[in-house]
N, C-alpha and C positions, 0 to 999 in steps of 0.2 A: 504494500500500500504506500502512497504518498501522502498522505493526509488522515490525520486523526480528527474525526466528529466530538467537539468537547462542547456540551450546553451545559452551563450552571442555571440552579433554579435559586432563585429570592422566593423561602418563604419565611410566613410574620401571620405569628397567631391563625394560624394554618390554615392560608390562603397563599396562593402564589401571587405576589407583589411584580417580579419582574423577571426576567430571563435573559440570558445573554446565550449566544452559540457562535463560535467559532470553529475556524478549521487548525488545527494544530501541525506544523509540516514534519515528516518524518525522513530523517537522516539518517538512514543505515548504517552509514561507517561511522558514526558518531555512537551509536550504541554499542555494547557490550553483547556479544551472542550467549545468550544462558549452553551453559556447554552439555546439560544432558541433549537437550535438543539440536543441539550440534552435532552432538557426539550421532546422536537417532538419526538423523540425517544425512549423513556420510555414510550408515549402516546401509542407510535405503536405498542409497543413491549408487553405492558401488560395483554394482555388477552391471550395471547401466552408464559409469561412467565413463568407458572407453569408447561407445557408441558415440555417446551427448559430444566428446571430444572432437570426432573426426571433422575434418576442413570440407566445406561444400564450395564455397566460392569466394571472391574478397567482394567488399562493396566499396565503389570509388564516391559514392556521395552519402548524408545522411538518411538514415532507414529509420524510422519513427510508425507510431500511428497513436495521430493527437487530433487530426482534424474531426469534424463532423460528417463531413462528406468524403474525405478519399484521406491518404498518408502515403509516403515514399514505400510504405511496408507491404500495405493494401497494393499497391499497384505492379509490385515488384509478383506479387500473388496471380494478379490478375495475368499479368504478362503470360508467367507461368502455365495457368489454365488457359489459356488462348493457345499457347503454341504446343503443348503436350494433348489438349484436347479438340485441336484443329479447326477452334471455334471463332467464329466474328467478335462476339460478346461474350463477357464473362463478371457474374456475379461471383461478391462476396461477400459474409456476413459483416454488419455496423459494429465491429469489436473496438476496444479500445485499449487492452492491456496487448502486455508483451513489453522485451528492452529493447530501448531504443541502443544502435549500433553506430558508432563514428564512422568518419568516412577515412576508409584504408583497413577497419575492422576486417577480421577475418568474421566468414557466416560458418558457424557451426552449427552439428545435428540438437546441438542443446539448444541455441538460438531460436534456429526453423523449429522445434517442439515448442519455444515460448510461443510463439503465436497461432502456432495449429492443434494445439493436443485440448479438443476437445472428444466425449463420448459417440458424436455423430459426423466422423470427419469424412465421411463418403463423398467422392467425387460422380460428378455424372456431365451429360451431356446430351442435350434434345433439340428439337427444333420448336422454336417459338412465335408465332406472329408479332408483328409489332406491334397490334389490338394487347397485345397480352403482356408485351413487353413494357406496355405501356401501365397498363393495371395493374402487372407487379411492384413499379416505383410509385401509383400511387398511393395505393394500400399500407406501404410501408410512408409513405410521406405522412400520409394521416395517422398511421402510429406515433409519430413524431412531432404532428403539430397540431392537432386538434385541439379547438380550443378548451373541448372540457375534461381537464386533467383524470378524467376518472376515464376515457378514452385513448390517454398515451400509454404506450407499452414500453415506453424505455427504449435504453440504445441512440446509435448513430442510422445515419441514413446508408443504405446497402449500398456498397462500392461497386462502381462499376466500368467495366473496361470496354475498348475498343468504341465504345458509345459515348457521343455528348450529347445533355439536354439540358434545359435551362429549368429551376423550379421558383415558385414565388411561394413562400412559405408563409402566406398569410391569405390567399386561394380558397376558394368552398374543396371541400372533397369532388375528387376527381379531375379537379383544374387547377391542380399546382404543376403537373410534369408540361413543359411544351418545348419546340425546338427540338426533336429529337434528330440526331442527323447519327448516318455513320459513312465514315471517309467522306465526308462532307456532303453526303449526300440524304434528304429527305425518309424517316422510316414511314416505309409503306405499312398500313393498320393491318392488309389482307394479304404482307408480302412473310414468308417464311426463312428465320435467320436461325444458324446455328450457334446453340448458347451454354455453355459449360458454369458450371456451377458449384458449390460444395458446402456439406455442412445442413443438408436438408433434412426435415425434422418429420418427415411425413413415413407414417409406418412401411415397413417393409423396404425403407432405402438402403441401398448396396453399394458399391462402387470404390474403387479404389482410393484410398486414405491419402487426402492432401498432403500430408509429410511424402508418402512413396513419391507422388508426383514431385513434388518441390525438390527434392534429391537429386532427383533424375536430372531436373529442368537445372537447378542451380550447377549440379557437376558439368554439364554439358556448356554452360555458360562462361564459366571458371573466373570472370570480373563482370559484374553488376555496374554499368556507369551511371 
């Protein structure tokens, strides 16, 4: 984590008079590691640590994922899913954790795990209308900005590659996405694109595991510019 959630309560003859909340920043290297937990962690880690070790590629700029809408990390993702899964477009989940890597870092299999080791890391790829492709960003847009918070699902807006579109995020439902172009060119609603994707949460999904592909794709690459 980077931030600790601190609210103090004022109360007075047992009523809450006032409250304060802040965010508390947290410095890792500044703290102390409790060393049983230390010690458990090295335990857990070690038969796994030669793996996490190995070099996949170097990165020549910073790799992040901070933004709302895309990150050097995300897109570095995308790339990925585009060209291993030989698609136009390529979705990814609105995540936000994972470390951020300097530019000339080495990318390791520990790295590439910070930001894909989740339970449903199946890769796939289908064809999509732009009708649809279109109603995927919105659905998620209106997770994200609806005005009545009991309608937001949390999260960033789903990254997306090979695809630009323009959104206004203050739009009724269904008319925040527009401008959708790819290679500059107009999405047709009734035209059929190939669209790679991963991380899908609908039962019965399969498909090869974003980390395998990322491996593959980053080895093959050997500098990230």
């Amino acid at each position: 984590g980077k931030f600790l959630g601190v609210l103090d309560l004022d109360v007075r003859n047992g009523k809450l008079s006032a409250f304060r909340y802040k965010l508390l920043p947290i410095f890792s290297n500044l703290l102390a590691p409790d060393r049983e937990m230390a010690a458990f962690i090295s335990e857990v880690r070690a038969p796994y640590a030669a793996l996490l070790a190995q070099p996949l590629a170097v990165s020549e700029g910073l790799l992040y994922r901070r933004g709302n809408f895309n990150g050097s990390m995300d897109q570095l993702i995308l790339d990925g899913l585009m060209a291993e899964k030989n698609a136009e477009i390529a979705f990814s989940p609105g995540f936000r954790w994972g470390t951020t890597l300097l530019p000339g870092e080495l990318i390791t299999v520990g790295h590439l795990m910070d930001q894909t080791a989740i339970t449903y890391p199946y890769t796939s790829v289908a064809l999509m209308s732009g009708a649809t492709i279109k109603a995927v960003l919105e659905d998620v847009a209106d997770n994200l900005f609806n005005l009545d918070p009991y309608y937001q699902q949390g999260g960033d807006m789903v990254r997306v590659g090979g695809l630009r579109y323009a959104i206004d995020p203050a739009a009724a439902a269904g008319s925040r996405i527009s401008a959708m172009r790819l290679r500059g060119k107009p999405i047709a609603a009734d035209k059929q694109y190939r669209v790679a994707g991963w991380a899908s949460v609908a039962e019965g999904a399969g498909g090869e595991p974003i980390w395998d592909l990322m491996m593959r794709y980053l080895r093959a690459q050997k500098v990230i510019a």
